[in-house]
N, C-alpha and C positions, 0 to 999 in steps of 0.2 A: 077505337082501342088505343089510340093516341102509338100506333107503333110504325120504324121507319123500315122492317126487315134488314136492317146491319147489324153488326156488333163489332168490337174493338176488339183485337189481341193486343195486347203487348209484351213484348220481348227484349230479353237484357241485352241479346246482339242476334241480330239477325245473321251474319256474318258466319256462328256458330254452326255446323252440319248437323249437331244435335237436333236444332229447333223444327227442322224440314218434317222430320215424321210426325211431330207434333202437329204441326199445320194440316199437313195430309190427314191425320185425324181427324182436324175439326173441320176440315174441307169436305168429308165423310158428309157427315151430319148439316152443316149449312146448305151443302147440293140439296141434298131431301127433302130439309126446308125452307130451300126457295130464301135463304138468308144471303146478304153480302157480306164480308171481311172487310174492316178496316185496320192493317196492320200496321203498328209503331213499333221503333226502336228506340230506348230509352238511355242504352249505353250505361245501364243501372246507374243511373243518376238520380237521385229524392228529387229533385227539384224538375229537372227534365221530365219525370213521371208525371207529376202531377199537373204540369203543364196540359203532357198531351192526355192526360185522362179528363182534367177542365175542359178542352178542344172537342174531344169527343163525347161531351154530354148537351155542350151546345149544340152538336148534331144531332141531339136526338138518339144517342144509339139505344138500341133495347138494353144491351147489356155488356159486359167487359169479361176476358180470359184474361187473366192475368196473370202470364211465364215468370218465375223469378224474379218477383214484382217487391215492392214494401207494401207492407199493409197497417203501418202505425202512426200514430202519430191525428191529433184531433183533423187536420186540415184533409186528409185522406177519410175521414169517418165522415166529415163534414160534404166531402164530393161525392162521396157515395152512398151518402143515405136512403135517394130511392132511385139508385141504379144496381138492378141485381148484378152478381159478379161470383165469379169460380178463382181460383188460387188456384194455383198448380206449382210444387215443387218448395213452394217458400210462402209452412204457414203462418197465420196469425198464432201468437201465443197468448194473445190478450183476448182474443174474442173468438165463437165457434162457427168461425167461413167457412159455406164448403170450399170442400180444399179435395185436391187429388198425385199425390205424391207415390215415393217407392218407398219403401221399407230401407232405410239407409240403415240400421240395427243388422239388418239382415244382407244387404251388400256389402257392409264392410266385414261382417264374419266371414264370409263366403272368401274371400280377398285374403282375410288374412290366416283361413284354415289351410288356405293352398300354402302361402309363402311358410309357416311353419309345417306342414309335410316336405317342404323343401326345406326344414332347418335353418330355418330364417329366426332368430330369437330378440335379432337389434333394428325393428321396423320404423323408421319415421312413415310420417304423415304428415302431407301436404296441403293443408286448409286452404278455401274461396272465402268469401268476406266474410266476416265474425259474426255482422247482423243475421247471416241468411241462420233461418231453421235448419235448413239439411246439413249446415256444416256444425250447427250444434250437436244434430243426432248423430254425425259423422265421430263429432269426436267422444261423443260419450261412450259411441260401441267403442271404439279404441279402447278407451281407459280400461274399460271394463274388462274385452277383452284381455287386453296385456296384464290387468289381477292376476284373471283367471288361471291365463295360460302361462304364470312366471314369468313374464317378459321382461326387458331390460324396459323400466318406466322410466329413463329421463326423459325429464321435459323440454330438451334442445332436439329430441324426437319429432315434435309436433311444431313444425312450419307455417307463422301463418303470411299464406300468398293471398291468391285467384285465381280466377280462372282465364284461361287462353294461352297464345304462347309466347309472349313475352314475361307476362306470368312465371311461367316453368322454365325459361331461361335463368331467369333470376332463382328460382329456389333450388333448381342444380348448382350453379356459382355457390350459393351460401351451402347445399350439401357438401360438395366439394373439398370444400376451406374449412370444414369441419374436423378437428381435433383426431375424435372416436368418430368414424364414419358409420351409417347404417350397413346393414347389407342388402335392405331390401327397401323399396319406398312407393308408398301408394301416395298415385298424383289426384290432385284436387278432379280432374278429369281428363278426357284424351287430349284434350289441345292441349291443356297443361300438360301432360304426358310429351307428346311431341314438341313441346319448346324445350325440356329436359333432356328430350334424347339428343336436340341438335347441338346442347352445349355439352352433353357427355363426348359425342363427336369429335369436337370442336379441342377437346380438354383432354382427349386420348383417353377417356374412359369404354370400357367395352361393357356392353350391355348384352344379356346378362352376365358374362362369367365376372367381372368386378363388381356390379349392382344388378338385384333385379328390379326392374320399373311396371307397375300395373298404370291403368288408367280407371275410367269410368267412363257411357257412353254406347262404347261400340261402335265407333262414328263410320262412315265410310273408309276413312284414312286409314282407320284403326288394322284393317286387312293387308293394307298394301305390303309389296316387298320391299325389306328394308327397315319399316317400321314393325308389322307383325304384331303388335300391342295384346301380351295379355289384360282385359279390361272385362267389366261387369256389362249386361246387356241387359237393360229395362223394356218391355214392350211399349215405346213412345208412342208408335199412331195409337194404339188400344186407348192410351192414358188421354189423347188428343179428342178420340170418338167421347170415352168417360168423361169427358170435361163440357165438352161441349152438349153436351148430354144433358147434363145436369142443369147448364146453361137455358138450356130451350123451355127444359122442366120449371124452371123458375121464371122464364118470360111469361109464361103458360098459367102463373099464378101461387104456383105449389113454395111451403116454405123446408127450404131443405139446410136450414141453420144446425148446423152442428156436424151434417152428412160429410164424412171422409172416406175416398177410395184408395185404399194404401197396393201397389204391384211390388212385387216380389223380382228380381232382378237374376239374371243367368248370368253365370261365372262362364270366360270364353277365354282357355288358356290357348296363350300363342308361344310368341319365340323371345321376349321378353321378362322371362321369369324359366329359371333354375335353378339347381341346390347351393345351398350357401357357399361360400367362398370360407378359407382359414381367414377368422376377420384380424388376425395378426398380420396378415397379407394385404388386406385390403388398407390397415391404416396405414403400413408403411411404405404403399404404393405412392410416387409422387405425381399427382394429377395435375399435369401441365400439357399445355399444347405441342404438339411436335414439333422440335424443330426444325427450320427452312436449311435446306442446306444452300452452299455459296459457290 
């Protein structure tokens, strides 16, 4: 059967607490089938990807999971033509991979039905890289949203970062020194979330009574005190078992082209999010670092 029982994950950062339950997932499913893991970090670099996805076809692996991976481009069609492979979180838009992602339509409503029951009407949003799919659907429920619901639609609203936290350092600094401030802002996810709060910190901004900050995730962190992160919670091992899943299905022969598993995400308010602020208050707040006394 020409087969070596491994397969390939790859992942944008290993480094990420997100990724842990994912693996745990597929860790589920390879135990049962007597499969091995071979896990790369790719530090979402195109070229670095497809490095280690070349590396790992020379081994023979059966097949590839691929975390928030690219999947465009001839030279990626070309590595992968008869090595089966699963998408997770970041699909193809050109061609029908199975793929297994959340419902970001449905995360970002959830996020921002909350912040408008708290009377939030001036929401930024905090984009991850332009290419990824999820930050595509991320922003179109935005748009939509904010139609729908009357929002304040500038487009100095919508931030584009990524993800982690030097990431969210930086698109706090640029909220910040912002004209019109938000009142409320959903981070690209919780690291990005946490590199935000430690420059609100840092900046004398108080979270929430000046800004409310959500995340994405539900990381470990997201709990601690101190942080408290309101953030959306995806079932990641389920998504990790469904992936891998699908994975074995296809080693196994079966063609599952076009098969997508979309999960539905849970809204998990913390201490991070409360009612708006007068935003005549919040512009003419001056957000500077305290100063050292002498």
């Amino acid at each position: 059967m020409n087969r070596t029982s491994a397969i390939g994950v790859l992942v944008a950062d290993v480094a990420n607490p997100s990724v842990a339950d994912h693996l745990r997932g597929i860790d589920d499913v390879t135990m049962r089938e007597n499969l091995s893991v071979i896990l790369c970090n790719t530090d979402d670099i195109a070229s670095r990807q497809l490095t280690l996805m070349e590396g790992m076809r020379d081994r023979n692996v059966d097949g590839m999971i691929l975390i928030s991976q690219r999947s465009r481009g001839e030279e990626f069609r070309s590595l992968m033509s008869d090595v089966p492979f699963v998408l997770m979180h970041r699909r193809s838009v050109e061609f029908p991979d199975p793929y297994v992602g959340t419902d970001n339509h449905q995360a970002i409503k959830v996020v921002m039905d909350h912040l408008i029951d708290l009377g939030h009407t001036r929401i930024a949003l905090v984009e991850g890289p332009q290419d990824s799919s999820t930050v595509q659907e991320r922003q179109r429920a935005y748009r939509a949203i904010v139609r729908l619901k009357g929002l304040d639609d500038d487009e100095a609203l919508i931030i584009k970062s990524d993800y982690g936290l030097a990431a969210g350092r930086e698109a706090a600094e640029h909220v910040f020194k912002m004209r019109h401030r938000p009142t409320a802002v959903i981070a690209s996810n919780d690291m990005n979330a946490l590199g935000f709060l430690e420059a609100a910190r840092e900046m004398n901004v108080r979270i929430p009574e000046d800004m409310s900050l959500t995340g994405a995730d539900d990381i470990p962190f997201a709990q601690f005190s101190g942080v408290e992160l309101t953030t959306t919670r995806p079932p990641r091992r389920k998504m990790g078992v469904c992936a891998a899943e699908m994975l074995v299905r296809m080693i196994k022969g079966e063609n599952l082209t076009g098969e997508a598993h979309i999960f539905s995400t849970e809204l998990v308010i913390r201490r991070t999010t409360a009612n708006s602020s007068d935003p005549t208050q919040i512009q003419q707040k001056n957000f500077l670092p305290p100063q050292k006394s002498h």
